[in-house]
C-alpha positions, -999 to +999 in steps of 0.1 A: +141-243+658+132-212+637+096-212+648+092-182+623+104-195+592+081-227+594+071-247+574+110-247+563+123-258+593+100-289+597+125-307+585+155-283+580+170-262+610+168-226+598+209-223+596+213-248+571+184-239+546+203-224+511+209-189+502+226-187+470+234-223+470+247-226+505+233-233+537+236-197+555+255-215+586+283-222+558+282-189+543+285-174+582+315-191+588+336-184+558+326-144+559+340-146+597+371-166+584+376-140+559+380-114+587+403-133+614+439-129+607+447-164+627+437-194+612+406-212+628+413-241+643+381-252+660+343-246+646+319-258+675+285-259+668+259-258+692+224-270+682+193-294+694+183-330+690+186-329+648+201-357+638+232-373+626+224-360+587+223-325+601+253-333+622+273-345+598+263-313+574+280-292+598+311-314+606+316-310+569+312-272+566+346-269+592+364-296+573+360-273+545+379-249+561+405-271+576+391-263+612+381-296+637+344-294+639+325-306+672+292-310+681+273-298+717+237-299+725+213-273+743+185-300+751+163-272+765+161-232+755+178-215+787+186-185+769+223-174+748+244-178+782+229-210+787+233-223+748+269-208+747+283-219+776+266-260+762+303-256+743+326-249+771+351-271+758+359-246+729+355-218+751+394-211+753+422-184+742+406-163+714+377-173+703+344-159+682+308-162+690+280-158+664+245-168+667+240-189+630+209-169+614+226-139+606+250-128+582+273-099+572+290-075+548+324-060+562+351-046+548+378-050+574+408-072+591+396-079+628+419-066+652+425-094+674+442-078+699+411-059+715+400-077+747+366-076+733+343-066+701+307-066+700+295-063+661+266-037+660+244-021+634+221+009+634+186+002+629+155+019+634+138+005+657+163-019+679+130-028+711+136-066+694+174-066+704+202-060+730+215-032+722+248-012+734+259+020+743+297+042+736+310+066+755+331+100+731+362+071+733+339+047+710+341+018+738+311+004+752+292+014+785+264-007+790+248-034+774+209-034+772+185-066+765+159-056+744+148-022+755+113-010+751+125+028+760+148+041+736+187+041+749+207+031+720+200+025+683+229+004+683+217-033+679+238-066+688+240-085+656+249-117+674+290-119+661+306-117+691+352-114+696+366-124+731+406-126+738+401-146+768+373-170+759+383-188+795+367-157+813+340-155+792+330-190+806+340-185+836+312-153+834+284-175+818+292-201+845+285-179+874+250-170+860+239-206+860+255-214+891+239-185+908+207-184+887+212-151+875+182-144+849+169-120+828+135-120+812+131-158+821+167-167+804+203-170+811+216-138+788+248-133+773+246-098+778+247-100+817+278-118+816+291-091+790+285-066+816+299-089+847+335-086+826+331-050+819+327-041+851+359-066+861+378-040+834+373-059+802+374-033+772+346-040+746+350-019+713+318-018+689+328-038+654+306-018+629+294-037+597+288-027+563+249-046+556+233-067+579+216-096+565+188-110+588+174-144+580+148-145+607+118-149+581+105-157+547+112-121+534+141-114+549+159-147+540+145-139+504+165-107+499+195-119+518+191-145+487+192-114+467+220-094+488+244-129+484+236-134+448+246-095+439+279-097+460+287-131+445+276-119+406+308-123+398+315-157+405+303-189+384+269-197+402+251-214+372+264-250+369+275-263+337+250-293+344+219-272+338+201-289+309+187-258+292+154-260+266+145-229+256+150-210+286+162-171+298+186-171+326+185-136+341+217-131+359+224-126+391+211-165+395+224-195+413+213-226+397+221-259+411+236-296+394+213-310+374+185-288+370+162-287+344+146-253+322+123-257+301+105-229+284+108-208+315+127-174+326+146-177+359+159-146+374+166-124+383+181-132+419+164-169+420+184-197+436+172-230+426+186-262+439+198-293+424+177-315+407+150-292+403+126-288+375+112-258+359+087-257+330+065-234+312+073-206+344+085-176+353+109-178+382+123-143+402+136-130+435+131-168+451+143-200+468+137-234+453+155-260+473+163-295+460+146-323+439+113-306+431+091-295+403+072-264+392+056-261+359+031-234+342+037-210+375+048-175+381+063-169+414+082-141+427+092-133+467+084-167+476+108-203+487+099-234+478+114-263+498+124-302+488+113-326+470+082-301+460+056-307+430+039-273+423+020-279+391-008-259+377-028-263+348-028-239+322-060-217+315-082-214+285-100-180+281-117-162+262-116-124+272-140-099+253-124-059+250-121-032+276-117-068+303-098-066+334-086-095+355-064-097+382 
C-alpha cells in the first residue's frame, strides 16, 4: 500500500511509480536477472486488490524478459510468510524472493548452488529491520526481527536465494498451520530459522548500494543513484520538443515532453507528455501528462496528470533588501 509514500500511492502501488523512467518493480527484476546464471522462467507477483491496469503492468514487465508472469493476491496483511507463501504455486526448485520496494547495485554472478543466500547490507542503525548474524566461516547463525538491542548491523534487504523453494513452503506452511507469530505476523524470518536449524546453509549475499524506496526522499535519490549508473545510456527521447531549454545531464526525459524556457537537471526524471515552462527543474520526479510553469522545484515528485502553475511576480526591491 505504501502508506508512507502517500499521496503517490492513492492511485499508484509504490512498486510501479517511475524512477528513471521505469516503474522500480521493473528495474528490480531485470538487476536480479542480471545476476542469475539460469534463465528465469516464472516472475510471480504478489500484490492486493489493484486492478486489472496494474495487473496487466506487471504481466508485461515478465513478458519483457521472456519469463511467464502470474498473478496471486494477499487480501489481508498477515505478515512476509503469509504474503509469500499467497504464491505457492511458484514456490518450486530454485527460486528468488524479493520484497518490490527495494533495489540494488551488485557486482557479482550469484552462485546458485548455495542452499541459501540472504542479501544484507551494513547500516547504522538496523532496530527497523531483521537482521542476521555470521559466525568466523561467513554463514549465518541466527536471524533477528527487528531488534531494538543491538546484535547485528547486518540488515535483510528483502532479496532472498532458496535451492529448494518446495522446503521453503513447506516452512512458511507450518507457521500458518500452527499459528506460529511474531510481533502480530506470520515472518519469513522464523521459517528462515526452522530450515537452519533442519541443516539448511544460508551464506550472506553482500551488495554494493542499497537503494531504499520507502519514502519521498529516499525514492528521490534512488532517482538520482539510477540516473548516474544509467548516464551512459540514451535516456532523453528524441521526441522531446525543445524551446529554448538547458538539459543538464544525467536526466531521463520521457516521449513527448515539452521544454520551454526552462533548465531540467540535473538528475530530473520527467515523464511522458509532460510540460515544462518558464522553470527550473532538479533532483525530482515528474510523472506523466502534467504541467508546471514559472516554478522552481528541487527534492520533490510530482505525480500524473498534475497542473502546478504559478504566476510570476512583479517587484520592486529597494538596495541592501533581503527576501527569502
Amino acid at each position: 500500500m505504501g502508506k508512507r509514500m502517500r499521496p503517490h500511492t492513492l492511485t499508484v502501488p509504490k512498486p510501479l511509480i517511475p524512477v528513471a523512467g521505469k516503474p522500480i518493480v521493473q528495474w528490480l527484476v531485470e538487476d536480479i536477472i542480471k545476476v542469475c546464471k539460469e534463465k528465469v522462467t516464472e516472475i510471480a507477483f504478489v500484490i492486493g486488490d489493484f486492478g486489472k491496469e496494474t495487473e496487466a503492468k506487471l504481466l508485461a514487465i515478465a513478458k519483457a524478459e521472456g519469463a511467464k508472469g502470474s498473478i496471486h493476491y494477499q487480501e489481508e496483511a498477515l505478515g512476509t510468510a503469509h504474503a509469500i507463501l499467497c504464491a505457492k504455486e511458484a514456490l518450486k526448485e530454485k527460486v528468488i524472493v524479493a520484497f518490490a520496494d527495494t533495489l540494488f547495485r551488485a557486482d557479482f554472478t550469484m552462485d546458485e548452488e548455495q542452499e541459501g543466500i540472504i542479501w544484507v547490507n551494513r547500516i547504522d542503525d538496523p532496530r527497523a529491520f531483521g537482521v542476521v548474524k555470521v559466525n568466523d566461516q561467513n554463514i549465518i547463525t541466527d536471524f533477528v526481527e527487528k531488534p531494538q538491542e543491538f546484535v547485528s548491523d547486518l540488515a535483510i534487504i528483502g532479496i532472498y536465494y532458496f535451492k529448494d523453494g518446495d522446503m521453503l513452503r513447506k516452512e512458511m506452511q507450518y507457521l500458518i498451520d500452527n499459528n506460529i507469530k511474531e510481533k502480530g505476523e506470520f515472518q519469513l524470518t522464523n521459517a528462515l530459522e526452522n530450515m537452519k536449524k533442519k541443516g539448511t546453509r544460508f551464506m550472506p549475499g553482500k551488495v554494493e548500494e542499497w537503494l531504499d524506496c520507502g519514502n519521498k526522499d529516499a525514492t528521490v535519490y534512488t532517482n538520482q543513484r539510477v540516473l548516474e549508473l544509467h548516464r551512459k545510456e540514451k535516456l532523453v527521447s528524441s521526441s522531446v520538443k525543445n524551446e529554448n531549454s538547458v538539459i543538464i545531464e544525467p536526466c531521463f526525459i520521457g516521449e513527448k515532453v515539452t521544454l520551454i524556457n526552462s533548465v531540467v537537471g540535473p538528475y530530473a526524471s520527467v515523464g511522458a507528455h509532460t510540460r515544462v515552462e518558464n522553470s527550473v527543474l532538479s533532483n525530482s520526479i515528474v510523472q506523466n501528462n502534467s504541467h508546471l510553469k514559472n516554478v522552481v522545484i528541487d527534492n520533490s515528485m510530482i505525480g500524473s496528470h498534475v497542473g502546478y502553475v504559478r504566476a510570476a511576480e512583479e517587484l520592486s526591491v529597494g538596495d541592501f533588501s533581503t527576501h527569502s
